[in-house]
C-alpha positions in Angstrom: -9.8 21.3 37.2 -11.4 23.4 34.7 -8.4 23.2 32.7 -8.7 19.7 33.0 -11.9 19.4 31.8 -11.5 21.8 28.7 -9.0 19.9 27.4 -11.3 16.5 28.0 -13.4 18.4 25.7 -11.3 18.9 23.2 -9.8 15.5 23.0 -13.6 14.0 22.4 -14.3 17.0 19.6 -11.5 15.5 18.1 -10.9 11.9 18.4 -14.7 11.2 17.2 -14.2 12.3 13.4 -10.8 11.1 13.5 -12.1 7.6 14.5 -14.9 8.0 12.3 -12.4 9.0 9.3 -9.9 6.6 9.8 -12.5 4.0 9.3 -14.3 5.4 6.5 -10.5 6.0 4.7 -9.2 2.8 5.5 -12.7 1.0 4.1 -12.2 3.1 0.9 -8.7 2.1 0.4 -9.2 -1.7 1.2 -12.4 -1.7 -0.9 -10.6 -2.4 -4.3 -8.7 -4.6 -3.1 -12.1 -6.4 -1.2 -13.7 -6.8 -4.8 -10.7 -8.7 -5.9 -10.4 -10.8 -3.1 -14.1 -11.8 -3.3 -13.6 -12.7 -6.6 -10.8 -15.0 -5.2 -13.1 -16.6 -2.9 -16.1 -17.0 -5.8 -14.1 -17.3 -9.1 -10.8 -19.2 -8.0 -12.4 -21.5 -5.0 -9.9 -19.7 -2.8 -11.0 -20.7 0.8 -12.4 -18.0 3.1 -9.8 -18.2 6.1 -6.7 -17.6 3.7 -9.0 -14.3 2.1 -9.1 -13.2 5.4 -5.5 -13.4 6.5 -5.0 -11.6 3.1 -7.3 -8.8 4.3 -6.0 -8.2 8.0 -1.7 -8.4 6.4 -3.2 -5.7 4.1 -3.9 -3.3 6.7 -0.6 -1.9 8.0 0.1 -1.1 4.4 -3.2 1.2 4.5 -3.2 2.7 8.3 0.5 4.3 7.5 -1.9 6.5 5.2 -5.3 6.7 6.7 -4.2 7.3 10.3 -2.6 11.1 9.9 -5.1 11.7 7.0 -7.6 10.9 9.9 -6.1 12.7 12.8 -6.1 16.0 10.4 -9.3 15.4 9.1 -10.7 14.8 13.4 -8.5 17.8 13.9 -9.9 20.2 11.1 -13.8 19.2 12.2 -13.5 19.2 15.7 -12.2 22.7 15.8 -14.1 24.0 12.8 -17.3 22.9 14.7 -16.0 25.2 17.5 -15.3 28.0 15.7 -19.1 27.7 13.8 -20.6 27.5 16.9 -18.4 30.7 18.5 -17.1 28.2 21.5 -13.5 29.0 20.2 -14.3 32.6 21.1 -15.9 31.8 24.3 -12.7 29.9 25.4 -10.5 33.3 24.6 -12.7 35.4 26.4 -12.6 33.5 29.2 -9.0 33.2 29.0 -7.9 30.2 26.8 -5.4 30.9 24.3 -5.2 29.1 20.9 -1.7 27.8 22.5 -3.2 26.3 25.1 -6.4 24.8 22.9 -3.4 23.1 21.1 -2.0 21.0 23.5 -4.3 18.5 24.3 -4.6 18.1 20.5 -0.3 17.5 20.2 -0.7 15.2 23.4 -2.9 13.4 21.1 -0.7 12.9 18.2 1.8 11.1 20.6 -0.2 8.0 20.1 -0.6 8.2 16.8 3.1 9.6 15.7 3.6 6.0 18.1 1.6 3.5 16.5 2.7 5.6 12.7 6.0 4.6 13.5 5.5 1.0 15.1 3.4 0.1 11.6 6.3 1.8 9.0 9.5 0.5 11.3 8.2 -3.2 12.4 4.3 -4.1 11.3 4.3 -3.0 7.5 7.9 -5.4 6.8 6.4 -8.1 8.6 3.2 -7.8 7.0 4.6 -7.7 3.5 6.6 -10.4 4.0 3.3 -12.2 5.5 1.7 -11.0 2.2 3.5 -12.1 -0.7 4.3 -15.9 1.6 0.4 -16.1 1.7 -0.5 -15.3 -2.0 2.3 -17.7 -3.0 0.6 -20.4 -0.8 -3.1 -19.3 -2.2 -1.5 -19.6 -5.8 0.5 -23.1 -5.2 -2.8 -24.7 -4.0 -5.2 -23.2 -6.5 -2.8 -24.4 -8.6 -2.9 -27.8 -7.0 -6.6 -27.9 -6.7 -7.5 -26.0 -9.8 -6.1 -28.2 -12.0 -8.7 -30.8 -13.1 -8.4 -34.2 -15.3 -9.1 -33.4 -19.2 -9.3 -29.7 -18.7 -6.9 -27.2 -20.4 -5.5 -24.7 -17.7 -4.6 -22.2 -19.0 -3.7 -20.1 -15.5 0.1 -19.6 -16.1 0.7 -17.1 -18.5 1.5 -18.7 -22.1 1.4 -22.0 -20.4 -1.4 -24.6 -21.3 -1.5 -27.9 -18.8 -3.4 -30.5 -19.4 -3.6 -34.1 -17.2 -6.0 -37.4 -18.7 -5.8 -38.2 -15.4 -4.8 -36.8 -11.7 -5.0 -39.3 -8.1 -6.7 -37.3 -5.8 -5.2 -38.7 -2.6 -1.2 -38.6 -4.0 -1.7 -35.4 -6.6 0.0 -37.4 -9.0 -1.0 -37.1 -12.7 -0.6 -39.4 -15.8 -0.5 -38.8 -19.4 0.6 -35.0 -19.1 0.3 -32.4 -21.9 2.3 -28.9 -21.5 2.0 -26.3 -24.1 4.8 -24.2 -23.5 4.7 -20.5 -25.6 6.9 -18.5 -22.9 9.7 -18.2 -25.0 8.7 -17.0 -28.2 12.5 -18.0 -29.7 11.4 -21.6 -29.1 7.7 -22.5 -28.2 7.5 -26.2 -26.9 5.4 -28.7 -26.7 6.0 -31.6 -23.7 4.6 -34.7 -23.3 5.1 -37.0 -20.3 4.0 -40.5 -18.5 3.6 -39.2 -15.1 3.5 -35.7 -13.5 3.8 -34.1 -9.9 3.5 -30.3 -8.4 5.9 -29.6 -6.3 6.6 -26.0 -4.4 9.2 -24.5 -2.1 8.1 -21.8 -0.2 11.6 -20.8 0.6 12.7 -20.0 -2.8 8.7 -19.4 -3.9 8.9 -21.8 -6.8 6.4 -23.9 -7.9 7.5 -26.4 -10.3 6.2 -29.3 -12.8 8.3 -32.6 -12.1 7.5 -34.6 -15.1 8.9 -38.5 -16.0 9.7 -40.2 -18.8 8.2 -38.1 -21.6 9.2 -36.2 -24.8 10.1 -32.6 -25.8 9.0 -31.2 -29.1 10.7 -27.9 -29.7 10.9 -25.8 -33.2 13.2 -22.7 -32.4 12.8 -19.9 -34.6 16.2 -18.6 -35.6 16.1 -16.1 -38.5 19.6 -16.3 -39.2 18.9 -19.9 -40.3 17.0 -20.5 -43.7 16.4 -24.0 -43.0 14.2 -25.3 -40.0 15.0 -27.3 -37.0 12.6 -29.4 -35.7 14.1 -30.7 -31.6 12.7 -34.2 -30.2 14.1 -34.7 -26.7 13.6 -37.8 -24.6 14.1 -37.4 -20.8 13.6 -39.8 -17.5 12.9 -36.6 -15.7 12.1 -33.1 -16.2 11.3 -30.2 -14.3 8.8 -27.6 -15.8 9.5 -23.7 -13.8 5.7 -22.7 -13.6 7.5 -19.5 -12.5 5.0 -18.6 -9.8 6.3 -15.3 -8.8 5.6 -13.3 -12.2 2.2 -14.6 -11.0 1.5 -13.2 -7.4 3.3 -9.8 -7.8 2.4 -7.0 -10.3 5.0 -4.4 -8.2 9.2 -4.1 -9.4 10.9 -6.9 -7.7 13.5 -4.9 -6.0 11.2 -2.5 -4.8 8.9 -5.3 -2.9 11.8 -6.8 -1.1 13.2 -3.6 0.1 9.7 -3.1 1.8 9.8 -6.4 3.1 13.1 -6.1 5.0 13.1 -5.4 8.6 14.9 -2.3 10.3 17.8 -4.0 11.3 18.0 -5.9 8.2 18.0 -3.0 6.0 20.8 -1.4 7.9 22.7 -4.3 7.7 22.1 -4.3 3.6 22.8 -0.8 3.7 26.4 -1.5 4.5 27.0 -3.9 2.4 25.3 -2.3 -0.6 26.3 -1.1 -3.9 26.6 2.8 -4.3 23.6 2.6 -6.5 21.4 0.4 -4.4 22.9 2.7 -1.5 20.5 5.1 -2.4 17.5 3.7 -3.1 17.8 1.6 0.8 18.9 5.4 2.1 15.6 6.6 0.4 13.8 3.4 2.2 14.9 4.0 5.5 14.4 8.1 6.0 11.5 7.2 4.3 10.2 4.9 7.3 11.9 7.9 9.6 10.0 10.4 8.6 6.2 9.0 8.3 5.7 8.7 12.0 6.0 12.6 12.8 3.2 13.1 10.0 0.4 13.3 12.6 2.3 15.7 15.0 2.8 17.8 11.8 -0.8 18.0 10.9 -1.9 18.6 14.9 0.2 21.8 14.2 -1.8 22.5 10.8 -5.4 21.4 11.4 -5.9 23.7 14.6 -5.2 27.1 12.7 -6.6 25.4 9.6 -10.1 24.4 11.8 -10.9 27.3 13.1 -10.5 29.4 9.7 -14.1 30.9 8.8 -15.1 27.8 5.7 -18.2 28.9 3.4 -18.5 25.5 2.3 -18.7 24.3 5.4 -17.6 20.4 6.6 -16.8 19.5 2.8 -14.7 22.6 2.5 -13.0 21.5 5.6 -12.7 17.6 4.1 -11.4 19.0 0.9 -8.9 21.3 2.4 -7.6 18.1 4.7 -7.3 16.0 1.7 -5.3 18.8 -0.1 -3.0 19.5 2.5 -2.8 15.8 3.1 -1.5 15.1 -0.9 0.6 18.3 -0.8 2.6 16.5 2.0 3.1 13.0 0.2 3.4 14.4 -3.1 6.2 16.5 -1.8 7.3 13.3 0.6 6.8 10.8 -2.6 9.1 13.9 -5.2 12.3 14.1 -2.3 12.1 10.0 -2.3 12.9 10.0 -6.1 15.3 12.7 -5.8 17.0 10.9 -3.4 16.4 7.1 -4.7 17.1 8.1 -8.5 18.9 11.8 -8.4 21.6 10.9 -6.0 20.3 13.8 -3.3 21.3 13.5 0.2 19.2 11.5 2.3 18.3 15.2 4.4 16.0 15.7 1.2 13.5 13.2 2.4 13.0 15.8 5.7 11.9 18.7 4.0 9.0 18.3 3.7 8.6 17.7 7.5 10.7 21.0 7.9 8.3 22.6 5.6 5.5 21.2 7.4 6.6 22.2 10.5 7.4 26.1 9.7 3.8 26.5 7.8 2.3 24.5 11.1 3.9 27.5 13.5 3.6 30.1 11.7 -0.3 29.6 10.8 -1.1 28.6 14.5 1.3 31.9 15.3 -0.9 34.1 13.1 -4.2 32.8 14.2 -3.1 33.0 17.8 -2.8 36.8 17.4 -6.0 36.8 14.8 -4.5 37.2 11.9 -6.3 34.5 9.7 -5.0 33.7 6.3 -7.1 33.5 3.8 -5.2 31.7 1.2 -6.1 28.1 2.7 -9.3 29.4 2.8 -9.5 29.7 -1.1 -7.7 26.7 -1.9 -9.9 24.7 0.3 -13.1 26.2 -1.6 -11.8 25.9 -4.8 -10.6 22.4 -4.4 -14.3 21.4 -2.7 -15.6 22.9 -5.8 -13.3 21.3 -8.6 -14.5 17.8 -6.5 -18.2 18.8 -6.3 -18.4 19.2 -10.4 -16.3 15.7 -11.3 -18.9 13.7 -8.9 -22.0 15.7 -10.8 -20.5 15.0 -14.2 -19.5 11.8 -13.4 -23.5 11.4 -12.4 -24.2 12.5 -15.3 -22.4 10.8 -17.8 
């Protein structure tokens, strides 16, 4: 029973910074995105509702981050707050070993190595896809609705639309003027009777179906001394407003290989290229590995906590975040290897093997009390380096 109740302890020392952090993380991370999203809502006329499904398909994109960063970072505080007040010592003299102190701390990283892995193998696809098919809606109606009679829009990139007038029951518009600069080889100039919008959301097109109207086209060919001036007649015409350069800034390639699902990108990787083989390997060990992250830091923040910290809590957050970028950095460097270099796909666990040895052999040395200073240092240092950018950046 008293075991029992010591490790009901524990679990609340820990889980309230780690609930606190992940909110405070995930707020920061979604924050620059909220501005731009607002500005939707204010700027673009974009209505709330859609803003809001933006927001909440955003998330599973952020919590793969935020929710081992915060499990460390609960981890780190909960025991360093033990160790400050001496209730880590109390607990060995009366007979609790660090290994014991440990596991209700790895029984808690079962949930979250669970719902890591449930957000990178099945929530973050989904929610991509959800995503990019709702900023392609936003942008085929503010298209739609943003396009007024007599006003140049100039939304589309080298693209100038202009309607005399627009119905407002069928969307249809009359007397159309398109200013077309996209290819610089041959910059156009189209005039038509009658004009619609139309959009799949299959394909994610959004096109310009214009009737009986008139090209006017100079092409700029340097090989040519003389000039050529093109006037094209058609009964209909269909203007590519080419909607997807609009809603993505990411590679192409890259964005759909996010989006597939588990079973989908196995199925791709069978089929696939020996180039593209690699960079769907790097994909899927990718989405493998993440989940294990919080178990990994469990092993890391207890040794880590309990280390004597000068600086106190902002040594420990500094010394969390650091150990937290050391692991992607090394995670994001054996995804290049393996997605550019042509490494094995293995290369994408070592830094969980890494992870793993540092994890036992720090809790081993503390167990035994044998602290190592080292993390001790970097964790000042690093709290330090961040305490002088904020006060210059006051400053300045």
């Amino acid at each position: 029973m008293a075991t029992l109740r010591i490790h009901r302890y524990l679990l609340k020392e820990t889980a309230s910074p780690m609930l606190l952090g992940l909110v405070v993380f995930t707020f920061v991370l979604l924050l620059g995105r909220l501005l731009k999203l607002v500005e939707m809502v204010i700027n673009k006329g974009v209505p709330l509702l859609d803003i809001v499904r933006l927001f909440f398909s955003m998330l599973p994109t952020f919590l793969v981050l935020t929710i081992p960063l915060a499990f460390l970072l609960g981890v780190m505080l909960g025991f360093g707050r033990l160790s400050a007040d001496r209730e880590v010592l109390a607990l060995k003299a009366s007979g609790v070993s660090l290994y014991q102190m440990v596991r209700p701390v790895l029984l808690l990283s079962l949930p979250a190595c669970l719902l890591t892995a449930a957000l990178t193998l099945y929530l973050r696809p989904v929610s991509e896809t959800f995503f990019r098919q709702q900023l392609f809606d936003i942008a085929t109606s503010r298209a739609s609705i943003g396009l007024q009679p007599q006003v140049f829009n100039d939304d589309f990139d080298n693209l100038v639309l202009y309607a005399n007038h627009i119905d407002e029951n069928s969307g249809v518009m009359k007397q159309v003027f398109i200013s077309d600069e996209r290819d610089s080889s041959a910059p156009a100039i189209i005039v038509a009777q009658k004009g619609r919008l139309l959009s799949d959301s299959r394909s994610q097109k959004l096109l310009m179906r214009l009737e009986d109207g008139t090209i006017h086209r100079q092409p700029q060919d340097d090989t040519d001394d003389e000039e050529t001036y093109q006037v094209l007649q058609f009964k209909n015409y269909d203007v590519n407003l080419d909607l997807e350069q609009q809603t993505t800034t990411a590679k192409k390639r890259r964005r759909r290989i996010k989006e597939l699902s588990l079973a989908e990108l196995r199925r791709t990787l069978a089929a696939a290229t020996p180039e593209k083989r690699q960079e769907l390997l790097a994909e899927l060990h990718t989405r493998l590995v993440l989940p294990a992250a919080p178990l990994l830091f469990a092993l890391l923040g207890v040794p880590l906590g309990i280390q004597p910290h000068r600086s106190g809590r902002g040594g420990s957050f500094a010394l969390a975040l650091g150990v937290f970028l050391c692991y992607y950095l090394l995670l994001s460097f054996a995804d290049t290897l393996v997605a550019d270099g042509g490494w094995p796909a293995a290369t994408l666990w070592a830094p969980n093997l890494l992870f793993l040895l540092s994890g036992l052999y720090l809790l081993y040395r503390s167990a035994v009390e044998r602290p190592v200073t080292l993390f001790e240092r970097a964790g000042s240092a690093l709290f330090g380096a961040l305490r002088r950018l904020f006060l210059r950046g006051g400053h300045s």
